[in-house]
N, C-alpha and C positions, 0 to 999 in steps of 0.2 A: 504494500500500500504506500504511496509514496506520500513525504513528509506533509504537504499542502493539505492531503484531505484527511491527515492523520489527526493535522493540526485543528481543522476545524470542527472534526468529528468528538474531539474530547476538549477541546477549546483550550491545547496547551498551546506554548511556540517554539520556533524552531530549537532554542534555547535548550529548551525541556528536554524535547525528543532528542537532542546531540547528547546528552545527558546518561538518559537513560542508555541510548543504544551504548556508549561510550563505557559505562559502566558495566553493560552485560555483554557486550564481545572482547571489550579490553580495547577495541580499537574505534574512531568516530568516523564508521558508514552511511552512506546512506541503500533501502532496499536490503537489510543483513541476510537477509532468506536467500538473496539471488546466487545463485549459480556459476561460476567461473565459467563466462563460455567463451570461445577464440576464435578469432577469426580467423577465414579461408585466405586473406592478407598478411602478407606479411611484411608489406610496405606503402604507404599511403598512396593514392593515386595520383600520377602528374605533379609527382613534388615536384618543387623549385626553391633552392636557397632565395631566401629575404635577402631585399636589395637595398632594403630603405629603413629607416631610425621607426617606422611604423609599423607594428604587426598586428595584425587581425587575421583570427581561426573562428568562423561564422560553424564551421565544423567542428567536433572536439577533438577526431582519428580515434577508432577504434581498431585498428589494423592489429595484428598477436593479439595479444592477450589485455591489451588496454579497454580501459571502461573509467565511466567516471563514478563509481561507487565511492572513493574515499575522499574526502569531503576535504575541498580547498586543494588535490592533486592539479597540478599543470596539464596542460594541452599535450601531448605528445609531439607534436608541430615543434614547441620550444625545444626541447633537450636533441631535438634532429637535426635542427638548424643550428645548436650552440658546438655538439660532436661533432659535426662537416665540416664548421667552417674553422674550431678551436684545436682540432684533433687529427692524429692519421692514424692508420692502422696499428693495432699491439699497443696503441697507449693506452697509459692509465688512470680512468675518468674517478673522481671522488664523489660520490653526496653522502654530504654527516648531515640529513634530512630526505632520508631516503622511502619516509612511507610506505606507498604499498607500490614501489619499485619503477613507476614511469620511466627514470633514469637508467638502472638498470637496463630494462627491455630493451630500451633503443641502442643500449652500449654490445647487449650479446648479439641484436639483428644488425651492428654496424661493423664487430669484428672488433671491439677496445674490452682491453680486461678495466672491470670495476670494483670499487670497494667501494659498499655502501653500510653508512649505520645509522640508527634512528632509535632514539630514546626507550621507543616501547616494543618492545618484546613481540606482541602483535602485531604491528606493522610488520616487523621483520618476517613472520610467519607467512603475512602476505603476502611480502615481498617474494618469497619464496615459492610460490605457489604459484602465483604471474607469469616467473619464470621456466614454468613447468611444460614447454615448447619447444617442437624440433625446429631445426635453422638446415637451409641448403648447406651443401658441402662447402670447407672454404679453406685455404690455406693456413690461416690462423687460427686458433684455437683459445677465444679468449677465458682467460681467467676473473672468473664471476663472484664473488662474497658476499654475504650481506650478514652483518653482526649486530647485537646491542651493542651502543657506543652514545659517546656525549660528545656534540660537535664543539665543546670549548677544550677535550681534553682525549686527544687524540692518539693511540696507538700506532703511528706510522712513524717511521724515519723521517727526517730533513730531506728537502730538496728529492722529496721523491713521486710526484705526483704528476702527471701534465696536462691534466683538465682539471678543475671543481666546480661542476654544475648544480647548482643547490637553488632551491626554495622553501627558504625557513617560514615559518608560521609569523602571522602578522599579529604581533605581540599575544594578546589574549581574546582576538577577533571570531576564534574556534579552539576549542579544547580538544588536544588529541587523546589525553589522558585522562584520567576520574582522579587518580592522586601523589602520580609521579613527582618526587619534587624537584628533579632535573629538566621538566618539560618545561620548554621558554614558553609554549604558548599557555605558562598558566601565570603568566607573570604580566603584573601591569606594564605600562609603556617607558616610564623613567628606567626601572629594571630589568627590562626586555632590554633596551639601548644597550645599558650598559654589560650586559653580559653576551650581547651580539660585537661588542670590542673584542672580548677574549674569543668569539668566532673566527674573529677577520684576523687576529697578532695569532691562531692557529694554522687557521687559515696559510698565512705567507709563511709559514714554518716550514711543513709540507709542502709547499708547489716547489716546482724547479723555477731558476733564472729563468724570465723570459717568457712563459707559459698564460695561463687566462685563467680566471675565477669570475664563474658570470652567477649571479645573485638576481631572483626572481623576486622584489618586495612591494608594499602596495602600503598607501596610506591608511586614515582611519577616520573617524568624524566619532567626536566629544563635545558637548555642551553648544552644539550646533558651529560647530568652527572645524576646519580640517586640522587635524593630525598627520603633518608630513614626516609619516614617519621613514617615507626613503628612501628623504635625503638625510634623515638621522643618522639612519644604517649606513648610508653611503658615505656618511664622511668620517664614520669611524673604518672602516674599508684605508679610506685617504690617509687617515691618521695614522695607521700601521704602514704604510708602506706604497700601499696599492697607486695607481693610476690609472682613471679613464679613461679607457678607449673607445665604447660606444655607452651612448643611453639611449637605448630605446625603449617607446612605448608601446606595452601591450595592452591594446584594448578590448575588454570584455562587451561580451555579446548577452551576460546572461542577466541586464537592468531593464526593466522595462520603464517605456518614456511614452505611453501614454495612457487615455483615461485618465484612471485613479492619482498617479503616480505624476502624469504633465501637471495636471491641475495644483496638485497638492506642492510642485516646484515652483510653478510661481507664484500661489497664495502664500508660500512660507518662504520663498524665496534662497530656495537650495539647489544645488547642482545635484543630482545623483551618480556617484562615485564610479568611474566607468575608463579607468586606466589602472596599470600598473608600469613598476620602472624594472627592465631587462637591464641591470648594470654588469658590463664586460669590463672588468677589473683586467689589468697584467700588475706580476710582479718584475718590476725596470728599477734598477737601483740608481742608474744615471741617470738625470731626465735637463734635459740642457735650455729646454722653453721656457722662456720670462713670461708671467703671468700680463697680458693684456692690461693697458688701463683703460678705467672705467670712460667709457663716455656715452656719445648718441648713438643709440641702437635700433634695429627695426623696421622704423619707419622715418628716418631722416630725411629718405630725399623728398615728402610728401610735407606741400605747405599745411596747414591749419585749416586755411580756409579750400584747401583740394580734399581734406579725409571729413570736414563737414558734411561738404558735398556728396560724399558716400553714404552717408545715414541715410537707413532705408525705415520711412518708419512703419511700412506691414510688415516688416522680416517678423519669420517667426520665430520665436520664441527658444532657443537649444536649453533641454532639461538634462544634460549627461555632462560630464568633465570631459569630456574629449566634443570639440567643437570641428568638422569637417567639411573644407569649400576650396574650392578650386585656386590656384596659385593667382590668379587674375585678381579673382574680389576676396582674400580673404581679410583684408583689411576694413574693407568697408560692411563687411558681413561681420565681425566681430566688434570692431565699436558700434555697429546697429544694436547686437547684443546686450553692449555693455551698458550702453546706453538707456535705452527700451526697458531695460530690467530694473538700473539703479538709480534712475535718475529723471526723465523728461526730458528737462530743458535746464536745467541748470547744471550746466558743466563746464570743466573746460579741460581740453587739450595741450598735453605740453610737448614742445621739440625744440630742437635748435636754435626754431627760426620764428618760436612763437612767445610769447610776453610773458611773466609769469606772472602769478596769480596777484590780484593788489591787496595790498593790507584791508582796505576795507569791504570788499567782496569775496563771500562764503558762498561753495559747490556743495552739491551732495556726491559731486562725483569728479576726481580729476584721475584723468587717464595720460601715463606718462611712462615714455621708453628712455628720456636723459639720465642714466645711470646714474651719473655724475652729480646732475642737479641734486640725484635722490640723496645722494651719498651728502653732500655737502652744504644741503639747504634745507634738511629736513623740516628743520622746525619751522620757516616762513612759509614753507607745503599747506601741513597742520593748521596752522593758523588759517590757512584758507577754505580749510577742509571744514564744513561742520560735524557736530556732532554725529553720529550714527552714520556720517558719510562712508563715501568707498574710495580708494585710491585702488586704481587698477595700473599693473605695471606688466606691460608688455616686455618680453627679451628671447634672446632666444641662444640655444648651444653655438660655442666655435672650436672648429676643429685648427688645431696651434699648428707650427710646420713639423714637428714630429710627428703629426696625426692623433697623438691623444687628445680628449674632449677639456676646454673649460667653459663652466657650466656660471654664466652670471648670475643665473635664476639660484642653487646654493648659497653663492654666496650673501645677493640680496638677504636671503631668508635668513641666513646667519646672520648677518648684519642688524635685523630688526626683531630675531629673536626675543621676547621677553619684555621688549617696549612698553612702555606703561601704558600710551594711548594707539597702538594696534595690536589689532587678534589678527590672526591671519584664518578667512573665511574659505575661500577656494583657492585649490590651483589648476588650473583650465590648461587643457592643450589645444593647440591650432593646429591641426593634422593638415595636411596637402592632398589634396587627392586625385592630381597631376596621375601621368603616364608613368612607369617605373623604368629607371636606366639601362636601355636596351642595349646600352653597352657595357652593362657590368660584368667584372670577372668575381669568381669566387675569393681572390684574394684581397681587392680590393674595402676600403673601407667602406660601411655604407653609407647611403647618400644622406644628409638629418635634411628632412621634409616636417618638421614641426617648431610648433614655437610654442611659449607658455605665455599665459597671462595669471600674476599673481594677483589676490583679491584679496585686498586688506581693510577694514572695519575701523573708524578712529569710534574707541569707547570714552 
């Protein structure tokens, strides 16, 4: 019986039911009665490696022995594309959050020995069980494991790894356990953070010079405000050692955005959470790139009064954090948004080439890509900004001449972290939804087709 009419038929929620089943199989399924059954696939149909910082699986893959019964597992799509593009033959892929095996699978259908481990005993049982499929003949013969294990405190040697494909639990968002007390997802989000450090200083222990650690994480929503949680996780990643080289976004197919759910986004005026961050970590000890200075970003070469001119005001409405329009209008289709949602008519725009706000006139809404300005003039912003206003701040990833990523939108956040007059409310991606690079190779970096707009609240 699935969870929805479980839920309405005894009026508990989803909560409850993770709960219970959690408690009586040892692991959190959903459907526990169902059946292991495998598919006559044993490789998704007309795959093609991702070209671009944007991923979307409208499909989940059920190809072997994949299903989506354990609750919060990844697409299969992900750990294919991070193995192909991160890995060769006989390598050896790690998740210390290994579930009920996603990773695994794709590592003995792709020929890479794996070591996987995961907190609960049952997971690993599962994992075990997934694996339970013949593979064509092949040269290699990989080496498969999967053990209880604590992904902060790792039984492997140094510098012996050459993948870590992981997706750790988003702080305490699903409980995989009933009473484990080494399981992060039963920890709140200060203590999640900080025990996802001693992930990441494990982490770089294990991998070899030069190798990838790609991390699956997703934000969170408390007291009606986002919880970025990560780029929490991401920059303790930074802190040890790590360096970005891609961030991409995976966006989720499974939020619905109308009826009940449109309506009730802008009567309450919330995004419904509808991204997560693919971060592809390398461990580089030398990294010779000068951090960029802050300045105008975005949209500089557009006057003030050319992106007025864009406001469309029947656009309708985006209820999801991932916002999607074509490379031509997506400027004038998201401040339509920004606008339309937070504001009316009392706003202003900031660039370059435009005034800034005067001492004696208050916006409910100023929209601003001048890093710099932000950085340097915060408080005559504020002062502009009314109460309950929004300052929305567009930016977007750059890729340095080494090819690792620096990420403004990070640092911004770290910079107004804790603020006494802002909460940070959304953070919105501008997806592309342009042609994909008909010239890409496999080795190549991918293309970033996105941008963020962060959404800050003066309280």
């Amino acid at each position: 019986m699935p969870d929805s009419v479980i839920g309405n038929k005894y009026n508990v929620n989803l909560k409850f039911i993770e709960k219970v089943i959690t408690e009586h199989t040892g692991v959190n399924i959903s459907n526990p009665g169902l059946k292991k059954a495998g598919s006559k696939n044993l490789s998704p149909k007309n795959f093609e490696l991702e070209r671009s910082t944007v991923w979307s699986f409208k499909s989940r893959g059920n190809w072997a022995t994949h299903n989506g019964n354990y609750r919060g597992n990844w697409s299969p799509y992900i750990p294919r594309n991070i193995i192909l593009r991160y890995s060769s033959e006989g390598d050896v892929v790690l998740d210390y959050f290994c579930g009920a095996g996603t990773t695994a699978i794709e590592c003995k259908l792709l020929n890479r020995s794996f070591k996987g481990f995961d907190i609960n005993r049952s997971a690993i049982e599962l994992t075990e069980k997934n694996l339970e499929f013949e593979c064509g003949a092949s040269l290699f013969k990989p080496c498969i494991t999967a053990d209880v294990g604590d992904a902060r405190y790792l039984n492997i040697e140094n510098d012996s790894i050459d993948l870590i494909c992981a997706h750790p639990p988003y702080s305490n968002i699903i409980n995989y356990t009933a009473d484990n007390p080494g399981d992060l997802s039963g920890l709140e989000v200060k203590k999640f953070v900080e025990e996802m450090d001693k992930v990441a200083k494990e982490g770089f222990r294990v991998l070899k010079e030069g190798k990838y650690c790609v991390i699956l994480i997703g934000d969170m929503r408390k007291n009606k405000n986002v919880v970025p949680l990560g780029f929490w996780v991401a920059e303790k990643f930074t802190s040890n050692g790590f360096v970005i080289e891609e961030m991409i976004i995976k966006r989720q197919h499974n939020c619905k955005t109308t009826g009940f759910w449109y309506k009730n986004s802008i009567k309450y005026n919330f995004l419904l959470l509808a991204h997560e961050y693919l971060l592809v970590f390398k461990k580089q000890k030398k990294i010779t790139d000068k951090k960029p200075e802050l300045g105008i970003d975005t949209y500089s070469d557009y006057s003030i009064k050319t992106i007025k001119k864009l406001i469309n005001k029947d656009t309708a409405l985006e209820a999801k954090t991932v916002w999607v329009f074509s490379p031509e209008s997506w400027l004038g289709d998201a401040v339509s948004n920004l606008v339309l949602r937070y504001s009316g008519n009392n706003y202003n725009i900031i660039n370059n080439s435009s005034l800034r706000p005067g001492k004696n006139k208050k916006y409910n809404l100023i929209i601003s890509s001048d890093q710099k300005y932000l950085k340097e003039d915060m408080e005559n912003l504020l002062k502009a900004l009314e109460n309950n206003g929004i300052l929305a701040i567009i930016c977007e990833d750059k890729r340095l001449d080494s090819g690792f990523i620096y990420s403004p939108l990070m640092e911004i956040e770290k910079s107004l972290r804790g603020h006494k007059n802002l909460k940070i409310k959304e953070i919105i991606v501008v997806a592309n939804n342009g042609d994909k690079n008909k010239d890409f190779q496999a080795n190549d970096f991918l293309e970033i087709n996105h941008k963020y707009i962060l959404i800050y609240k003066k309280t």
